[in-house]
N, CA, C and O atoms as CSV, one atom per row, in Angstrom:
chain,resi,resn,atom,element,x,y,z
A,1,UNK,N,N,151.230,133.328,194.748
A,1,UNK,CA,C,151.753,134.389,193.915
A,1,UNK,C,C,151.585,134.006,192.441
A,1,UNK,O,O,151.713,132.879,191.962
A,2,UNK,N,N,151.322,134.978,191.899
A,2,UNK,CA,C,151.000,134.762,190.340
A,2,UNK,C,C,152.150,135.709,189.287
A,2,UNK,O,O,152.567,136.815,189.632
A,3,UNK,N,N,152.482,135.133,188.173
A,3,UNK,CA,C,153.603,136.087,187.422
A,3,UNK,C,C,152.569,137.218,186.682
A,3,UNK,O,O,152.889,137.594,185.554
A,4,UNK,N,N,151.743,137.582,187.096
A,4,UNK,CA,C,150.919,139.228,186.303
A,4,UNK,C,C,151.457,139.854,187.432
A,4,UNK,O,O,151.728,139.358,188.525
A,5,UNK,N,N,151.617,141.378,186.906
A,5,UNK,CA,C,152.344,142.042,187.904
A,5,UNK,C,C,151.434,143.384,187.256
A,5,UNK,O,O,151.045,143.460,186.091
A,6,UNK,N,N,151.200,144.462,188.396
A,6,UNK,CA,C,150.972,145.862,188.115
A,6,UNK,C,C,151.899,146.762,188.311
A,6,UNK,O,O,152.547,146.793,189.357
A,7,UNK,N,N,152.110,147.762,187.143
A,7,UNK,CA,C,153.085,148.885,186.589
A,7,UNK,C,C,152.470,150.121,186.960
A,7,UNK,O,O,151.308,150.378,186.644
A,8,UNK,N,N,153.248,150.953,187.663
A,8,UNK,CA,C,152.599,152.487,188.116
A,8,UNK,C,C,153.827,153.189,187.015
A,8,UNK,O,O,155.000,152.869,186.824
A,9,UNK,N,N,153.053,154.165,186.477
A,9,UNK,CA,C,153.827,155.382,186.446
A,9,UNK,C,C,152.918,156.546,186.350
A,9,UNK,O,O,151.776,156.457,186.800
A,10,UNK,N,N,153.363,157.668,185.776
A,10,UNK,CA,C,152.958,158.977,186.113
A,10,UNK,C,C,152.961,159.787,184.660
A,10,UNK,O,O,154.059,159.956,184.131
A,11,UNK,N,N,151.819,160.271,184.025
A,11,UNK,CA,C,152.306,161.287,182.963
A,11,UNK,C,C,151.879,162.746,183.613
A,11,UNK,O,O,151.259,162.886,184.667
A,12,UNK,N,N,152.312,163.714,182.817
A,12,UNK,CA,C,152.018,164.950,182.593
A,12,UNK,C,C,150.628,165.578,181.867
A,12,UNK,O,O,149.745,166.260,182.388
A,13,UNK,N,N,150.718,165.232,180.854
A,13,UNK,CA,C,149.184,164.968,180.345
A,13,UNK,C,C,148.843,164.227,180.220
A,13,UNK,O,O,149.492,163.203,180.012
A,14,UNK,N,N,146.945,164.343,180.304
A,14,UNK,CA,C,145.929,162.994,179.456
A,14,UNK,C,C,146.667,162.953,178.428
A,14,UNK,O,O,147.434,161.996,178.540
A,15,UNK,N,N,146.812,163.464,177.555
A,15,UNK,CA,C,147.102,162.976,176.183
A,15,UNK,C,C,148.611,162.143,175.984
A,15,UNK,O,O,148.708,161.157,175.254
A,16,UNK,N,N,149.529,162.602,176.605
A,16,UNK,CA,C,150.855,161.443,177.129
A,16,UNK,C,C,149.958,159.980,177.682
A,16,UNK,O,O,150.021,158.796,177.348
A,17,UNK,N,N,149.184,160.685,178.613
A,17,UNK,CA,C,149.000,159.088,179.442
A,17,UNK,C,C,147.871,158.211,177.925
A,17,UNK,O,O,148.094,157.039,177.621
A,18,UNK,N,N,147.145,158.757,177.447
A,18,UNK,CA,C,146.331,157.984,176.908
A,18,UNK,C,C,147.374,157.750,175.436
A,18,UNK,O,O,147.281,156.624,174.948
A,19,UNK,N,N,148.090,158.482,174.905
A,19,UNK,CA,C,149.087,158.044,174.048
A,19,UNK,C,C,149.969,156.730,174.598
A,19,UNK,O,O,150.148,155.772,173.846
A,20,UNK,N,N,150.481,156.745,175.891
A,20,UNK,CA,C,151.447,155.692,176.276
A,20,UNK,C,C,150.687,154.553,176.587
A,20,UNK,O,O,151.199,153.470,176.305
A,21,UNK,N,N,149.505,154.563,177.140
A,21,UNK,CA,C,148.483,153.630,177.169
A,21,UNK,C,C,147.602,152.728,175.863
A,21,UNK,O,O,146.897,151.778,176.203
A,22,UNK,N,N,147.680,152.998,174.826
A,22,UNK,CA,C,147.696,152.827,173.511
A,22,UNK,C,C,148.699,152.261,172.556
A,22,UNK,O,O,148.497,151.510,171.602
A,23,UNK,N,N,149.589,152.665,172.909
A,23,UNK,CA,C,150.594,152.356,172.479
A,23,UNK,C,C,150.909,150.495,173.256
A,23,UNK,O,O,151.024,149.373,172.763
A,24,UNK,N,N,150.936,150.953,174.388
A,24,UNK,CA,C,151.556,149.675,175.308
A,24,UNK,C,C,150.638,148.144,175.186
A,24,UNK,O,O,150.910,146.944,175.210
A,25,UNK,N,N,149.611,148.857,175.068
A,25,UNK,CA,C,148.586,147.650,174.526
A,25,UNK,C,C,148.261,147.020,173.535
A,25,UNK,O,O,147.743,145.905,173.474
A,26,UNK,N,N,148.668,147.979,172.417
A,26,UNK,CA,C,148.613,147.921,170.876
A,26,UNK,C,C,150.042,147.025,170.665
A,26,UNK,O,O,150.132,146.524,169.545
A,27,UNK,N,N,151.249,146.739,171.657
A,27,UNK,CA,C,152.419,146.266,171.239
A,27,UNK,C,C,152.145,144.776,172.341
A,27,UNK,O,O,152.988,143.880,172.389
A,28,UNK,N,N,151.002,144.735,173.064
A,28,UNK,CA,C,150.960,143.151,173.500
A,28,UNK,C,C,151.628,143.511,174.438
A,28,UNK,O,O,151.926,142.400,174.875
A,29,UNK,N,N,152.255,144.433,175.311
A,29,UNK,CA,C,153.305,144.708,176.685
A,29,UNK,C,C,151.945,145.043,177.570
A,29,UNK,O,O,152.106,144.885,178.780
A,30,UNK,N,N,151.052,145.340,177.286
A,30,UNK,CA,C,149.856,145.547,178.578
A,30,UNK,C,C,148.940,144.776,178.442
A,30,UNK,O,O,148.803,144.600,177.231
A,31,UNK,N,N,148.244,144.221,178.979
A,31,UNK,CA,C,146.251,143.744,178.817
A,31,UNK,C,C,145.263,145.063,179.008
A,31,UNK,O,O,144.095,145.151,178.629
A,32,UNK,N,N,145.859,145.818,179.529
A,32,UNK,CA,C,144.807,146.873,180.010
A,32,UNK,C,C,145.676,147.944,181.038
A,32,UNK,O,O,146.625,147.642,181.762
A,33,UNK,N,N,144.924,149.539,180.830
A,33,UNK,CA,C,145.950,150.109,181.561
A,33,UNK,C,C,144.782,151.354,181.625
A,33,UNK,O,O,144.220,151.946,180.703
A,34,UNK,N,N,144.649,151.507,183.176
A,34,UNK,CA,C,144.103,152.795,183.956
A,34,UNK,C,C,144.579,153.524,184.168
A,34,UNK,O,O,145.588,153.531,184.874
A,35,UNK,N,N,143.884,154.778,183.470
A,35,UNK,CA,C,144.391,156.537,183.566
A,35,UNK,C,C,143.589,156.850,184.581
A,35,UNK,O,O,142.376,156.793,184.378
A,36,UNK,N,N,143.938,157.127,185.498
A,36,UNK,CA,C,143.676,157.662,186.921
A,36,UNK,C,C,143.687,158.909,186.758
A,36,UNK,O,O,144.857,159.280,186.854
A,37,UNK,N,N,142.724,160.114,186.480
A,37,UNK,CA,C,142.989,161.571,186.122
A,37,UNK,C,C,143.339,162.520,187.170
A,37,UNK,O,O,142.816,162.410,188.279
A,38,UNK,N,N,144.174,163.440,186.916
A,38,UNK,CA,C,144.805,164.656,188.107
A,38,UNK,C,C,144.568,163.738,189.331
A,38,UNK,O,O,143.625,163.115,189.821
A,39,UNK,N,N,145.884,163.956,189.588
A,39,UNK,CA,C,146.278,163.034,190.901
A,39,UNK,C,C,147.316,164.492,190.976
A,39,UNK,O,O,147.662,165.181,190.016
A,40,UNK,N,N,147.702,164.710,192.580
A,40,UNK,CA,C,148.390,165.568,192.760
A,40,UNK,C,C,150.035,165.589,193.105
A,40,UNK,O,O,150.164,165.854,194.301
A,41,UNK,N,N,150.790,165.477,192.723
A,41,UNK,CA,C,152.190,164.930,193.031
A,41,UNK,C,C,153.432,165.497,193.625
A,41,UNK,O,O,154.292,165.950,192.870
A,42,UNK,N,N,153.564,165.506,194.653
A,42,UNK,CA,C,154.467,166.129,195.401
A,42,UNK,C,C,155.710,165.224,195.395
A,42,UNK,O,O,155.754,164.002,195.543
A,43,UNK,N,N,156.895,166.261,195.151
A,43,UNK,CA,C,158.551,165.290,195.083
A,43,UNK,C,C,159.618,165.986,194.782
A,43,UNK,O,O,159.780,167.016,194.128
A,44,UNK,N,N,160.549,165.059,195.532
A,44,UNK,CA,C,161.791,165.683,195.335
A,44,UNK,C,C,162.697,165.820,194.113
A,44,UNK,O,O,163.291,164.759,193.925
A,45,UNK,N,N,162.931,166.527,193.441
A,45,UNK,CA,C,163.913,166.509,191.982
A,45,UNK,C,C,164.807,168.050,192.122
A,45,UNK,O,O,164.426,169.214,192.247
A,46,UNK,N,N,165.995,167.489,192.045
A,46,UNK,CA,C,167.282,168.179,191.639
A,46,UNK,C,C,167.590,169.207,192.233
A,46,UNK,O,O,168.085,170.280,191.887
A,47,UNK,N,N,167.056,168.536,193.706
A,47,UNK,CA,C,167.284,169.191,194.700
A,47,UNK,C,C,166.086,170.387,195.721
A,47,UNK,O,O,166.204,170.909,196.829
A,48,UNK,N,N,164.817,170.431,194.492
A,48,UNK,CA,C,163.998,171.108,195.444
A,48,UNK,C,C,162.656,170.181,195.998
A,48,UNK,O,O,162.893,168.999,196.246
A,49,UNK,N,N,161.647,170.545,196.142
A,49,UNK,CA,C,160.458,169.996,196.333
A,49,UNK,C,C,159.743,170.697,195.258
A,49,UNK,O,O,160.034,171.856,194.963
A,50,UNK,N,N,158.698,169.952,194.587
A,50,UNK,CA,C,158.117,170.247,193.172
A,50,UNK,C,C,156.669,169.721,193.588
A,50,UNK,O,O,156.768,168.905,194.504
A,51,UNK,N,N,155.627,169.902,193.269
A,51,UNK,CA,C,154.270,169.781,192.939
A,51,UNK,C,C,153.653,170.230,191.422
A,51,UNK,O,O,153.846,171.257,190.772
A,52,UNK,N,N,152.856,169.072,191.141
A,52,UNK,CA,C,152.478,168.668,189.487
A,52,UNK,C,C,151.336,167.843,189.775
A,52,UNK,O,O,151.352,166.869,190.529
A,53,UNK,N,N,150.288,168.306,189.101
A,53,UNK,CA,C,149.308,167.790,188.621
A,53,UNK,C,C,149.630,166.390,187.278
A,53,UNK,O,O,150.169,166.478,186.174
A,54,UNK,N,N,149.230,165.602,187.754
A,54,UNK,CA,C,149.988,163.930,186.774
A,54,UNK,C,C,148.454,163.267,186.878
A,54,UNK,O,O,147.552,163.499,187.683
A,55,UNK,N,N,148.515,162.411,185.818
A,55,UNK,CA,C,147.954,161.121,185.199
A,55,UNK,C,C,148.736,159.904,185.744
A,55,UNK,O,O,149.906,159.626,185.480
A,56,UNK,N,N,147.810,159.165,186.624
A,56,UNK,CA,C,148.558,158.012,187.258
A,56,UNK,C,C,147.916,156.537,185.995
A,56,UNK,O,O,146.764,156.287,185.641
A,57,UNK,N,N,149.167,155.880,185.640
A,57,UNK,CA,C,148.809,154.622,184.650
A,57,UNK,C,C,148.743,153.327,185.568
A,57,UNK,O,O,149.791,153.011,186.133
A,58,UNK,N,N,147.739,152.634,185.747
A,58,UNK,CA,C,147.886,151.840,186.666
A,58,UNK,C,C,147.480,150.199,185.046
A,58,UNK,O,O,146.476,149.795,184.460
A,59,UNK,N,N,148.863,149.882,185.037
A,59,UNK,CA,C,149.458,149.238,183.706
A,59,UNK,C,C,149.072,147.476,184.571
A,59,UNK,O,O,149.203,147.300,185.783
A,60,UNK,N,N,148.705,146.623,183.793
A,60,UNK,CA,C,148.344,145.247,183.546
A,60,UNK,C,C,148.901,144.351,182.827
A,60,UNK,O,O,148.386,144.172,181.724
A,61,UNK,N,N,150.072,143.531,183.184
A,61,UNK,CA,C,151.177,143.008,182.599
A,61,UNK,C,C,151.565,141.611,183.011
A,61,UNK,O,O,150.733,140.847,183.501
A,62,UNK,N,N,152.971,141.232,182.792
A,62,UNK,CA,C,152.983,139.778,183.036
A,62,UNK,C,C,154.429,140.234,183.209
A,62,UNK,O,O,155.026,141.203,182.740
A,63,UNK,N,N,154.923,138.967,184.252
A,63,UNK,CA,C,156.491,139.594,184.324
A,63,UNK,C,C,157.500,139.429,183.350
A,63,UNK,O,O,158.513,140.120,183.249
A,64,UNK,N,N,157.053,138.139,182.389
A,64,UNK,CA,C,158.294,138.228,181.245
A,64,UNK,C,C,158.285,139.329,180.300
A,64,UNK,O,O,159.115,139.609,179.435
A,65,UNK,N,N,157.185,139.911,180.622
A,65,UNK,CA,C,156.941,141.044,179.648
A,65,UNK,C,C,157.195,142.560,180.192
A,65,UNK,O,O,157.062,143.538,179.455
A,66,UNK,N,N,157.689,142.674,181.980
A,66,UNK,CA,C,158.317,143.833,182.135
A,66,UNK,C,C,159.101,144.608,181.646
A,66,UNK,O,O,158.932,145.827,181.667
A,67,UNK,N,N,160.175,143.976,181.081
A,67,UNK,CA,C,161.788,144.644,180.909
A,67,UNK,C,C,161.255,145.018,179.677
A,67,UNK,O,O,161.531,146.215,179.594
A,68,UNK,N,N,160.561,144.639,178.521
A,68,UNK,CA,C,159.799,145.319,177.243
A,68,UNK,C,C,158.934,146.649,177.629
A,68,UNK,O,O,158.795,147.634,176.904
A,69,UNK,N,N,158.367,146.456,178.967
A,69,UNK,CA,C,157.438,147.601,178.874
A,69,UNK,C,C,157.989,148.286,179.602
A,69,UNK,O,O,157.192,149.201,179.809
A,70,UNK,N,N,159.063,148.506,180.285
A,70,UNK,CA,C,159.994,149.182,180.617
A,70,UNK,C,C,161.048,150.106,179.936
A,70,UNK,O,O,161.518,151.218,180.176
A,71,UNK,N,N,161.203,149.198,179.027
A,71,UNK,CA,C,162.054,150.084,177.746
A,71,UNK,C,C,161.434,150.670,176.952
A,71,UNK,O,O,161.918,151.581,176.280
A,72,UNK,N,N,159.939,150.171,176.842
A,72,UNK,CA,C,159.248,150.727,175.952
A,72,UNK,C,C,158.644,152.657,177.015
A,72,UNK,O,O,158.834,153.787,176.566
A,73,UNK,N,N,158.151,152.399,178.006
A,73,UNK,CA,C,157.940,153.273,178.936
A,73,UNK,C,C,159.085,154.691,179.020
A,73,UNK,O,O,158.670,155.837,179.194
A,74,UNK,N,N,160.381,154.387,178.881
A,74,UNK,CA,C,161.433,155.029,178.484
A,74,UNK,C,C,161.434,155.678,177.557
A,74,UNK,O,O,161.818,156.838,177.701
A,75,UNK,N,N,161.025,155.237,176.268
A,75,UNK,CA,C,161.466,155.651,174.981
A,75,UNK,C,C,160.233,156.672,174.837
A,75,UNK,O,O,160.229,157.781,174.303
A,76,UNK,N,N,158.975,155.837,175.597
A,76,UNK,CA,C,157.823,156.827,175.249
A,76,UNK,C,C,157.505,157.977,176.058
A,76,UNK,O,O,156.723,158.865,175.717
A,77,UNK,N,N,158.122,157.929,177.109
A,77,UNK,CA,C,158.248,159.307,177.966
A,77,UNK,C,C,158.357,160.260,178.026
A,77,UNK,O,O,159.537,160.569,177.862
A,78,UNK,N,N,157.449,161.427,178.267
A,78,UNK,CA,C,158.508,162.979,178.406
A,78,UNK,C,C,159.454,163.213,179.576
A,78,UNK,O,O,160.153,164.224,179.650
A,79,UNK,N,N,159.453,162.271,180.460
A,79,UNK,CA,C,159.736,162.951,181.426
A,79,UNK,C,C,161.235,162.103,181.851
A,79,UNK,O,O,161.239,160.877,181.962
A,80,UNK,N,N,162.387,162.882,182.048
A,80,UNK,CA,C,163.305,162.823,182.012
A,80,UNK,C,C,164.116,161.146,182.977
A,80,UNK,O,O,165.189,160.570,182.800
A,81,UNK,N,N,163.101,160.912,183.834
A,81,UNK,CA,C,163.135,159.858,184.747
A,81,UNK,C,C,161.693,159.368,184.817
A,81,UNK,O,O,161.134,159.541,185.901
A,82,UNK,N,N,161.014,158.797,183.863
A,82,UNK,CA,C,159.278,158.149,184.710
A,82,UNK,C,C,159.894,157.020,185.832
A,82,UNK,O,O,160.865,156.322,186.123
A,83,UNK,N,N,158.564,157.414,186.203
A,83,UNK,CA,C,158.347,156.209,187.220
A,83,UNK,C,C,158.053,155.043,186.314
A,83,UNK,O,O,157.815,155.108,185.107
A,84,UNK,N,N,158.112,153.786,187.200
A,84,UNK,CA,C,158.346,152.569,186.926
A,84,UNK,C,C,158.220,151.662,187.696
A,84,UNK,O,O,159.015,150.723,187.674
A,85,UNK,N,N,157.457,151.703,188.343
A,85,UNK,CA,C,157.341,150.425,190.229
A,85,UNK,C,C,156.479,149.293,189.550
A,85,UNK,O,O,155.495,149.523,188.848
A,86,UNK,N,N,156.874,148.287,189.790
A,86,UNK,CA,C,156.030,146.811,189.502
A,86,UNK,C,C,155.963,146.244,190.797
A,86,UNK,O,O,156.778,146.338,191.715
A,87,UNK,N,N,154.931,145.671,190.750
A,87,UNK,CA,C,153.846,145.490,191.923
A,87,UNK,C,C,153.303,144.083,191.861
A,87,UNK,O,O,152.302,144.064,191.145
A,88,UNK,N,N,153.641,142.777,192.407
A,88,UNK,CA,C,153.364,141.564,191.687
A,88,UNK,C,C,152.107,141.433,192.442
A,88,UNK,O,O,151.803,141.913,193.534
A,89,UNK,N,N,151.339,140.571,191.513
A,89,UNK,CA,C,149.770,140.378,192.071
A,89,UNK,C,C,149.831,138.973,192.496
A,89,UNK,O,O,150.040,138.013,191.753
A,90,UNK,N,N,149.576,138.938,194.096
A,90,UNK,CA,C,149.632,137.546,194.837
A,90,UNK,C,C,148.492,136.468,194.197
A,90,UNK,O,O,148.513,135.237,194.208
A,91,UNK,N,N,147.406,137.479,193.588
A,91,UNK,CA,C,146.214,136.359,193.929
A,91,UNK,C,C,145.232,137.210,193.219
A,91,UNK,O,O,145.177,138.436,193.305
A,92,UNK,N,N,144.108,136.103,192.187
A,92,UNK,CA,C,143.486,136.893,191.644
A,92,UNK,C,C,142.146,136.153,191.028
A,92,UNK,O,O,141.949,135.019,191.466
A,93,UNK,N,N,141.282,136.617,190.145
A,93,UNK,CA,C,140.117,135.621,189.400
A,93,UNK,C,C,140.889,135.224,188.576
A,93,UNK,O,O,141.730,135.875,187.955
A,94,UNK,N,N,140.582,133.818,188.504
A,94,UNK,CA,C,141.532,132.647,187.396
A,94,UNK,C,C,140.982,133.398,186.006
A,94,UNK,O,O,141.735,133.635,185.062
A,95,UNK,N,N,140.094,133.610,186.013
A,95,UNK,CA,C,140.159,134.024,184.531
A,95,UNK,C,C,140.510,134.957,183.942
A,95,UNK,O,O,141.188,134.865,182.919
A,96,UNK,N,N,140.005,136.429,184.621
A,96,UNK,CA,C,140.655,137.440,184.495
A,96,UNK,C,C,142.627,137.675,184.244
A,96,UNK,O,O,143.180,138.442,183.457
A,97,UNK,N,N,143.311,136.637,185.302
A,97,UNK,CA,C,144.502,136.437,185.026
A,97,UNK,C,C,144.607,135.634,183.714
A,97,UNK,O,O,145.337,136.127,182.854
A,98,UNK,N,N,144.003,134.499,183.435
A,98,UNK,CA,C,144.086,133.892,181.879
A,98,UNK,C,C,143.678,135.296,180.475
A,98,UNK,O,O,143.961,135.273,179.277
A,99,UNK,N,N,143.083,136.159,181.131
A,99,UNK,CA,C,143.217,136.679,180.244
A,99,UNK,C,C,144.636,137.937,179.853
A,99,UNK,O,O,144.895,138.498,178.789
A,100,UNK,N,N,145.196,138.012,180.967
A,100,UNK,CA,C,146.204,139.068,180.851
A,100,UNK,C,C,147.185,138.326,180.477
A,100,UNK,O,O,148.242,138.874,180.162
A,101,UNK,N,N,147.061,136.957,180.428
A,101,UNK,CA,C,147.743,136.089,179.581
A,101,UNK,C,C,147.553,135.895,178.571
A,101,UNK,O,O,148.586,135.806,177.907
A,102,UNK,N,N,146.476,135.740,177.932
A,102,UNK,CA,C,146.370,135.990,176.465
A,102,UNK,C,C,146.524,137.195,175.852
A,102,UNK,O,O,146.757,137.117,174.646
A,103,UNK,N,N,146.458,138.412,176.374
A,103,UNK,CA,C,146.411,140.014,176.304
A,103,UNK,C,C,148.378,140.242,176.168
A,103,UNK,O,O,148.993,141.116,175.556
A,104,UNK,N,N,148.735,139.471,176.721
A,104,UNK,CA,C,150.176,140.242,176.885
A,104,UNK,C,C,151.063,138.640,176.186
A,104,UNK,O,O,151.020,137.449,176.495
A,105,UNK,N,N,152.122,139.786,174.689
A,105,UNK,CA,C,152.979,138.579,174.546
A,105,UNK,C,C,154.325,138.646,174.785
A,105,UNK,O,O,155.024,137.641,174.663
């Protein structure tokens, strides 16, 4: 097991996702972060079933640096609850991980 971990969440628009993606990298909380375009999203909220067309962020991080890109993910959000799942990466190219170590402070 390795401490880089992958961050899912979900925007509403490209332009949210590529704004929050910019942002997160530009502050050293990401190494790199994939906009996955129109993904289709089915779910439960406030009691009904909802479907939305979303931008999936598939975020590149380190774990001391979650709870930053977490709060930061919050603040930069439209959406009243984002998602937020971290995903630890067992195993990986040594270097590629040295670099999401140098990428993220």
């Amino acid at each position: 097991m390795t401490d880089k971990r992958l961050v899912l969440t979900t925007c509403g628009s490209l332009e949210e996702a590529r704004s929050i993606s910019h942002t997160l990298v530009d502050r050293h909380l990401a190494a790199c972060v994939n906009i996955v375009p129109q993904i289709e999203s089915v779910y439960r909220w406030k009691g009904g079933v909802e479907t939305a067309t979303e931008w999936l962020l598939v975020i590149k991080t380190t774990a001391a640096a979650f709870d930053a890109l977490r709060e930061a993910l919050s603040a930069l959000h439209s959406y009243e609850l984002p998602e937020c799942i971290q995903i630890t990466v067992e195993a990986g190219d040594a270097a590629y991980l040295a670099w999401i170590t140098e990428s993220v402070r």
